[in-house]
N, C-alpha and C positions, 0 to 999 in steps of 0.2 A: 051360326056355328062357331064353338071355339077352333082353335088348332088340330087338336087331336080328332074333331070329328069332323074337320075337312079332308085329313090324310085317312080318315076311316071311310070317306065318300069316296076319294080318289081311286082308294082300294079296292073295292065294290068296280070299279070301271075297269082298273086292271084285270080285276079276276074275268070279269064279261067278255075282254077282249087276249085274255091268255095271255099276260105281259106281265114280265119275273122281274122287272127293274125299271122305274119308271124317273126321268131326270128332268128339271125344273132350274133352269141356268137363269141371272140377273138381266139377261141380255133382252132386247130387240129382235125384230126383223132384220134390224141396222147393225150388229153386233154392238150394238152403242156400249157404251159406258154406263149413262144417266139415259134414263129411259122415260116416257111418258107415262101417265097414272094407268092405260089400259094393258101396259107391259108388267105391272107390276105382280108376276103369277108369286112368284117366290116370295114376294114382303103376303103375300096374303096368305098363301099355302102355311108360312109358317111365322107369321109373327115378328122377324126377321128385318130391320127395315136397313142394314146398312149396303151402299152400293154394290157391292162384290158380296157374291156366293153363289154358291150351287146346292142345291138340295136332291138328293136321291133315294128314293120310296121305294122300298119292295113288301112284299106280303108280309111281312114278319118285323121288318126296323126302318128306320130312317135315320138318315144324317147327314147333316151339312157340312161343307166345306168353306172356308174364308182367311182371308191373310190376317198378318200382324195388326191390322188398323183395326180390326175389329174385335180381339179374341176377349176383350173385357165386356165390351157391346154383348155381343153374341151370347156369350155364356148368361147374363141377364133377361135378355132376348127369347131363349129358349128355354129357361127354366120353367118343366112345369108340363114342356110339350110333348116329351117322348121323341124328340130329336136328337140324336146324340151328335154333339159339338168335334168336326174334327180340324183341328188346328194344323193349315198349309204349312209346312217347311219344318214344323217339330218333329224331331226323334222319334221315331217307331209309327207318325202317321202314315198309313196309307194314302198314294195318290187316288183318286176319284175310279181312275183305269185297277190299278188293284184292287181296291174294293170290287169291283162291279166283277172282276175277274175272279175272285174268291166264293161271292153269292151266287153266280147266274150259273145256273144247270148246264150241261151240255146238252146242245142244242135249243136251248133258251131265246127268251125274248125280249131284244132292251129297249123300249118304247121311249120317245119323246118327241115333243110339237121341231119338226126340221126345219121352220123359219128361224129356230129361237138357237138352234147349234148352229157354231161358222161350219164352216166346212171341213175345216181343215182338221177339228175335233170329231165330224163323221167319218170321215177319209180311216183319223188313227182307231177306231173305236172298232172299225171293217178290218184292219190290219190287226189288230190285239184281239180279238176274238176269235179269229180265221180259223185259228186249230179246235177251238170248242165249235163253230159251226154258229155262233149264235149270230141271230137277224137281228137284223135293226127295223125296226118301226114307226116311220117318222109322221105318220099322217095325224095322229093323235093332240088335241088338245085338250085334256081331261081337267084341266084348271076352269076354263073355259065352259064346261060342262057344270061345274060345281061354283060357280063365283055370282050368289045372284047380286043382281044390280053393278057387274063391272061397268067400269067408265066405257062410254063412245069414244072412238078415236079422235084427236084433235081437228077441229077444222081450222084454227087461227090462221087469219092473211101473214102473209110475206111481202118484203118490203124490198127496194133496190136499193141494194149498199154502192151509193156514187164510187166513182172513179179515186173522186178526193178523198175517200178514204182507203178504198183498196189497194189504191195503186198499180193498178195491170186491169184493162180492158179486159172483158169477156173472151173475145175473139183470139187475143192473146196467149190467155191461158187457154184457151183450147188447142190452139195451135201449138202450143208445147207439149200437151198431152199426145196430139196425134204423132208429132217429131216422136216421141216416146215410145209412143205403138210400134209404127215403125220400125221403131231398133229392136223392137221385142219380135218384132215378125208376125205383128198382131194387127186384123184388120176389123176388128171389134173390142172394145174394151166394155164393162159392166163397172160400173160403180154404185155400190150398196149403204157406201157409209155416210151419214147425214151432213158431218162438217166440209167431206169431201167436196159431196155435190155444191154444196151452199156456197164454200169457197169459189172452185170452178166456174160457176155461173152469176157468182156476185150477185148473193140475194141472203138473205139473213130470213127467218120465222120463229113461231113462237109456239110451238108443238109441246115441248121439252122442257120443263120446267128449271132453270138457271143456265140451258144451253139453246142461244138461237139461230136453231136449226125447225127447217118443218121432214114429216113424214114423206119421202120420194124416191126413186129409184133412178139408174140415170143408165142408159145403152150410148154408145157416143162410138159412131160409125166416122170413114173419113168425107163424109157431107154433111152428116147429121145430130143433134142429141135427140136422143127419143128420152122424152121427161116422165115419168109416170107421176103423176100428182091429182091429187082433188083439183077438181078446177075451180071452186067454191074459195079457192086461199089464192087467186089471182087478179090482179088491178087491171085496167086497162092498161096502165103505164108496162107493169111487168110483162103481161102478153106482147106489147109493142118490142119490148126489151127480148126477147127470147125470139120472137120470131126475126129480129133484126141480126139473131148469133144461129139461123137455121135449129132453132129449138121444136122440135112437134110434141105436143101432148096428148097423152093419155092417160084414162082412168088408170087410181092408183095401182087395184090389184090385177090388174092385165097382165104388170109384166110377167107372172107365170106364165103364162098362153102364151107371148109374147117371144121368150126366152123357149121355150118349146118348139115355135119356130124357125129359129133359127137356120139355116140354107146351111147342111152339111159342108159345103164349100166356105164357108168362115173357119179364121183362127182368133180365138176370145182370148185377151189376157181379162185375169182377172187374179182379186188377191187372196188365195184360200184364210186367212185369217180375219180374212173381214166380208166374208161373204159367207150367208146362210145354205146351210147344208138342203136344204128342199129346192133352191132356186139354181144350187148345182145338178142336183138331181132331176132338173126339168132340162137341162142340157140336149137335145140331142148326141149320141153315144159317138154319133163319126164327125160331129165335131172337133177340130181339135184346140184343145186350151193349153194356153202358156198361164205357170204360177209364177206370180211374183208378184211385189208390192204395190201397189197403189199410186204410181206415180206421182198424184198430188200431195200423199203426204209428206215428200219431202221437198215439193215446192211449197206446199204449204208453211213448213215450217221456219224456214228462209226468209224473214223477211225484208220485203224491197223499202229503200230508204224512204218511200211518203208513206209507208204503214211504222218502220220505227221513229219519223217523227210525229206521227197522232200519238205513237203509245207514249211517249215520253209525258206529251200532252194529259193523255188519260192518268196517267201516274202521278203527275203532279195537281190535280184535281183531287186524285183520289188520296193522297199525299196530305192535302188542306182538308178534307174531310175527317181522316183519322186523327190526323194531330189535334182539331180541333174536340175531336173525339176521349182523347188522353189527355188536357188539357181540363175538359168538363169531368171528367171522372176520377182525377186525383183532385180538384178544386171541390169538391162535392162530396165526394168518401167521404165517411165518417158523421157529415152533415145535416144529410139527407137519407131517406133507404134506397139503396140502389140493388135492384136483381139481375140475374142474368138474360131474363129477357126482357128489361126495361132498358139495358146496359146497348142488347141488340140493335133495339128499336131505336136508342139515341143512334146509335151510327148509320144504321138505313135512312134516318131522316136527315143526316148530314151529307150522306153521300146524294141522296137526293136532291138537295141542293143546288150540286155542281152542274155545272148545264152540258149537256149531252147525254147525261145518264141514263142508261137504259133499265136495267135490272142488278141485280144485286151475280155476280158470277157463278154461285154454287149455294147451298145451303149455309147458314151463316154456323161457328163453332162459337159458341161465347159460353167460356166451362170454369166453375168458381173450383179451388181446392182439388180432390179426389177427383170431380168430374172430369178433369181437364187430362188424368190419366187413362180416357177412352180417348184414343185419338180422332174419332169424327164422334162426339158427343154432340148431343143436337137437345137441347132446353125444350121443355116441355113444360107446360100449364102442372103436371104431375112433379115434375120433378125441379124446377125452377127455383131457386134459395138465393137468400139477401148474401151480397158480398160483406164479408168479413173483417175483421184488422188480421193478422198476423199471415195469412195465405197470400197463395197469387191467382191470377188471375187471365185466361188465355183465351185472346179472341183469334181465330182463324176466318175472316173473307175477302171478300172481293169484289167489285162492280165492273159491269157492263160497263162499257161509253163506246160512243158513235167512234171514238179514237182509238179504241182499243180495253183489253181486258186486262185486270188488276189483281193479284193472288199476295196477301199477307197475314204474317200471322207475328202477333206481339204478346208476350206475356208481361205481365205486372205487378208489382209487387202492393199489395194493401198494406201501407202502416209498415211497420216494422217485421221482419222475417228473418227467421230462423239461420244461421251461420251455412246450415245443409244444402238451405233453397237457394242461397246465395251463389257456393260452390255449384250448384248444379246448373244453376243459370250461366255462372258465369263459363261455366266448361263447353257448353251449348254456344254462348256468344264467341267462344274463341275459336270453335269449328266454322261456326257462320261467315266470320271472319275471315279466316282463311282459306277456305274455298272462295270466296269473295275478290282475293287479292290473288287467286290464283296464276301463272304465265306457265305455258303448256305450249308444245307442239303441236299444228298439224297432223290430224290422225286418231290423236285422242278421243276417247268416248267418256261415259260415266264412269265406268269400272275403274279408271286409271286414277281419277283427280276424286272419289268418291272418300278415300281414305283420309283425304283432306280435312273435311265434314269431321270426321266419327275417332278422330286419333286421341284427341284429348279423353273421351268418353270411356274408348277402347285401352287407355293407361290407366281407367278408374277403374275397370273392370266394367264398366256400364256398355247399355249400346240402346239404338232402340230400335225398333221393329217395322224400320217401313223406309222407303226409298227418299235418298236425297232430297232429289228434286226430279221435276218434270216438264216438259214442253207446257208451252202458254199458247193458246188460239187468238187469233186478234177476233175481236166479237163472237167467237167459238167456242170451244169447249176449253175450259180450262185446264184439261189435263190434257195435252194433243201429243200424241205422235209427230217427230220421231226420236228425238234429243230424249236421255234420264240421266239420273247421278245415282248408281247403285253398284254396290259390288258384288250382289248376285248376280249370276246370270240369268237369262228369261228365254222363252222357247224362240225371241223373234231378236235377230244379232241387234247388238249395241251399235247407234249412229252415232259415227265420226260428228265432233264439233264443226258446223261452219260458220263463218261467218253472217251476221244477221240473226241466227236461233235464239230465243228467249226460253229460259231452264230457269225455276226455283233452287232456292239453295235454303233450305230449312229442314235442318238437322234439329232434336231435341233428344227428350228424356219422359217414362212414365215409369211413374212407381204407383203404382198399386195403392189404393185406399189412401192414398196422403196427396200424391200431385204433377201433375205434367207441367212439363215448358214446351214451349216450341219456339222459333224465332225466326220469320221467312222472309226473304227481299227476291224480288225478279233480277233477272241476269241477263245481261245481253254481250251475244259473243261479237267478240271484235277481232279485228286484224292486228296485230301489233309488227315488229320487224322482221324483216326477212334477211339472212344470212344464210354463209354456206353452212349450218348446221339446219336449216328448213324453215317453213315458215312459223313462225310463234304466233299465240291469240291469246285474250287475256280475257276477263268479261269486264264490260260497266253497270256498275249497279244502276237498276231503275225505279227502284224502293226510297222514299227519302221519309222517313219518318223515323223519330228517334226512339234507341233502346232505353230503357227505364234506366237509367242512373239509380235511381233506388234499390234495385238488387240486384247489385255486381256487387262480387270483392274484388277489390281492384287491387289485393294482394299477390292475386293467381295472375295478373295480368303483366305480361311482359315490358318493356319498352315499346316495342314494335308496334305490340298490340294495344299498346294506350295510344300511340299514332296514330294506328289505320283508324281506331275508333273514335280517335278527334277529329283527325280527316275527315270521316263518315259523317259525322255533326255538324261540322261546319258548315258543309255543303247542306245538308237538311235546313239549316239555320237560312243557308242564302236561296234556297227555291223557295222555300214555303213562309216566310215570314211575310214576305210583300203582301201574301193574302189575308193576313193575320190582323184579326182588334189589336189594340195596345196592350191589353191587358195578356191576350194569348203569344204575342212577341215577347213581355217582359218572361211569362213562364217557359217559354220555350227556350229562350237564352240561359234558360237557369239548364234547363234541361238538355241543352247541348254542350255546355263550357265544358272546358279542360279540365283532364283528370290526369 
């Protein structure tokens, strides 16, 4: 079935079961992010493959919703489907709740699968509707119904992430969670979300394609974790390991039944944004729950001195692989064909190399020209083309290691470029820059030092459409909770900087049919001095790979900022060369000197 007569089957299931709105979110069970191949209702309902959206089907229209990273994707994506594209945060869009609040009858039906909504979007969905009377219907999987041959859900084993690299015992972190509970006045807690668990109980899987995490639910009482998990993805070692932290297991989809149980005499925290709306609703009613966030995400994010030195570790592995990466692809342009996905494949097979590696972090971006103006463009057998002279050239990844995870992204110039591409790079590298060399107070979030990033851009008139930067998982998801660099606001408060958080700082530029830059380093928050004006923090970069010297104008480029960016090179120069041939020391001294 194409598109259109999957959502013409869907509809057919609608009509059967009376249901006037019918919603298909990117999400999980897990409210993940990045989801496994049997989550994928949405990439298949509509064709659609980029990580974030929602799609909402009634009798009559459909249409998606998605942020800035995708609105070039998207519009590609859907042409042809009878989807109509609606673009988050532009002028005159409708949010997802207005829409659905303009079509749905009085007393209507708004159907969708309740594992796959957090809760905390059922909750508002009951509150926004109240005065029309409309029911929610969450028992419904009608993707499910229509998907033949969807994938089985993941069985891959999970592995024990030692000590030496997590740095904090099992026991530990548990023991911090329960201190937690306690100040919540909670004698139950539920954690649903994958890194969560996985972190907590110090064990890493392979479910989730670029993020290792396995499928699990976790109940964590003050004597017990009740684990829901296949048990088919456990070792000897790991059973030894769980039952030594009071771990009990259970099959995976118990915890419905399970959670239905519950002894009205418990008080549950738990965190409405990251918990699915069906496993709220299996609650018992005289329960009482406390909201609030997930404790471990902001232990999570934090991290303890034996995790920032593996990542430093990780970083300069993956440091010698890219350079060595940039090093082959300016010595070879022009010489040989090089494509975007042969371009890819060199760099997976260098980071492979490096010993620890696990996987590659995220889907890899390697976008020649125009492409690189979809900001998660993803190379395709279809659409893959030889790199060029006169464009650039944008690779966005990252790899796993046993030490930690790796998030960059480098634009390049091929040959000779244009005076425009030049300015635009360089306007991008002076925001990088700058947030880079940031000193800030205690207290600070994204929102404040975010202008930092986008000022140069924002005096061209330009800007681009997507957030600073983001929290970094150690062997997790690369995009984690709690830390961002943004100067919107978002439904869930802005966290205070602390010391230890690792935040990307890549700021760019997309023009349309001509060329994107992007230009990303990790960032690690530090302490710096303490006076009676408060504490100050600054970050340390943990990116050492160099900016392309080939397309700056180093006209636009201040004193300062020929500094910081010598400074920047030097240090590139003194991590990474020791692991360097002769031949990539002599190119990379060309490519770090003084400007």
């Amino acid at each position: 079935m194409n598109v259109p007569e999957r959502i013409h089957a869907l509809r057919l299931l609608m009509e059967e079961k009376k249901i006037d709105a019918y919603i298909v979110p990117s999400a999980d069970s897990h409210q993940s992010e990045y989801v496994g191949e049997y989550f994928k209702a949405r990439t298949f309902l509509t064709g659609f493959t980029g990580s974030y959206g929602t799609v909402v089907i009634t009798l009559t229209a459909a249409g998606l919703w998605t942020d800035g990273r995708y609105f070039i994707q998207a519009e590609k994506e859907l042409a042809g489907s009878g989807i109509t594209l609606y673009k988050i945060g532009n002028p005159g869009v409708p949010t997802i709740e207005e829409y659905l609040d303009s079509v749905l009858p009085q007393g209507g039906i708004l159907g969708f699968d309740g594992r796959m909504i957090s809760m905390a979007t059922g909750k508002n969905f009951t509150r926004t509707f109240a005065e029309k009377q409309i029911s929610l219907e969450d028992r419904y999987d009608f993707v499910d119904s229509i998907w033949t041959g969807r994938p089985s859900l993941s069985k891959e084993p999970i592995f024990l992430l030692e000590e030496m690299y997590s740095g904090e015992s099992t026991i530990s972190k548990l023991s911090r969670v329960r201190d937690a509970m306690k100040e919540a006045g909670a004698s139950m807690h539920i954690l649903v979300t994958l890194d969560d668990i996985a972190w907590l109980l110090n064990f890493r899987g392979n479910d989730v394609a670029y993020t290792p995490v396995a499928l699990c639910y976790a109940v964590i009482t003050m004597e017990h974790v009740h684990l829901f998990m296949d048990e088919e993805k456990l070792s000897k070692e790991i059973r030894e390991h769980f039952a030594e932290n009071g771990v009990v297991l259970h099959p995976y989809d118990t915890v419905y039944d399970f959670v239905a149980d519950i002894e009205k005499t418990e008080t549950v925290l738990l965190d409405p944004e990251r918990f699915n709306y069906k496993l709220y609703c299996s609650i018992p009613p005289q329960v009482k729950i406390v909201e609030q966030r997930n404790p471990t995400v902001l232990m999570k994010a934090i991290k303890n001195e034996t995790e920032i030195a593996n990542i430093k570790k990780a970083h300069t592995k993956d440091a010698v692989a890219h350079t060595k990466f940039l090093y082959w692809l300016k010595t070879r342009f022009g010489k040989e064909p090089i494509t975007e996905l042969s371009a890819s494949e060199k760099l997976l097979q260098l980071r492979a190399e490096q010993e620890g590696f696990f996987s590659p972090s995220f889907e890899p971006i390697c976008a020649y020209g125009a492409h690189a103006a979809m900001c998660h463009y993803t190379s395709s057998e279809e659409s893959n083309c030889e790199l060029k002279e006169g464009a650039l050239f944008l690779t966005d990844t990252g790899g796993h290691y046993l030490e930690g995870s790796t998030d960059i992204t480098r634009t390049v110039a091929l040959g000779n470029i244009s005076d425009r591409l030049k300015a635009d790079f360089t306007n991008v590298l002076r925001g990088n820059l700058a947030l880079a060399n940031a000193n800030f107070l205690y207290g600070c979030t994204g929102e404040n030092l975010d202008i930092l990033a986008r000022q140069f851009l924002w005096n061209a008139g330009l800007d681009y459409n997507h957030g600073t930067g983001h929290g970094v998982g150690y062997l997790l998801s690369i995009h984690e909770a709690a830390c961002r660099i943004t100067w919107k606001h978002t439904k869930e408060p802005s966290q205070v900087f602390e010391d230890g958080m690792v935040v990307t700082d890549e700021p760019g530029i997309y023009v349309e049919q001509s060329h994107g830059i992007r230009l990303e380093n990790e960032l690690l928050v530090r302490k710096g001095p303490q006076n009676e004006y408060g504490q100050f923090l600054h970050f340390e970069v943990l990116t050492y790979v160099p900016f392309d010297l080939d397309a700056i104008d180093v006209s636009l480029l201040s004193e300062e900022e020929k500094k910081r960016l010598n400074g920047y090179h030097k240090q590139v120069y003194e991590i990474v060369s020791p692991h360097l041939t002769e031949a990539e020391k002599d190119w990379l001294r060309y490519y770090t000197r003084e400007i």
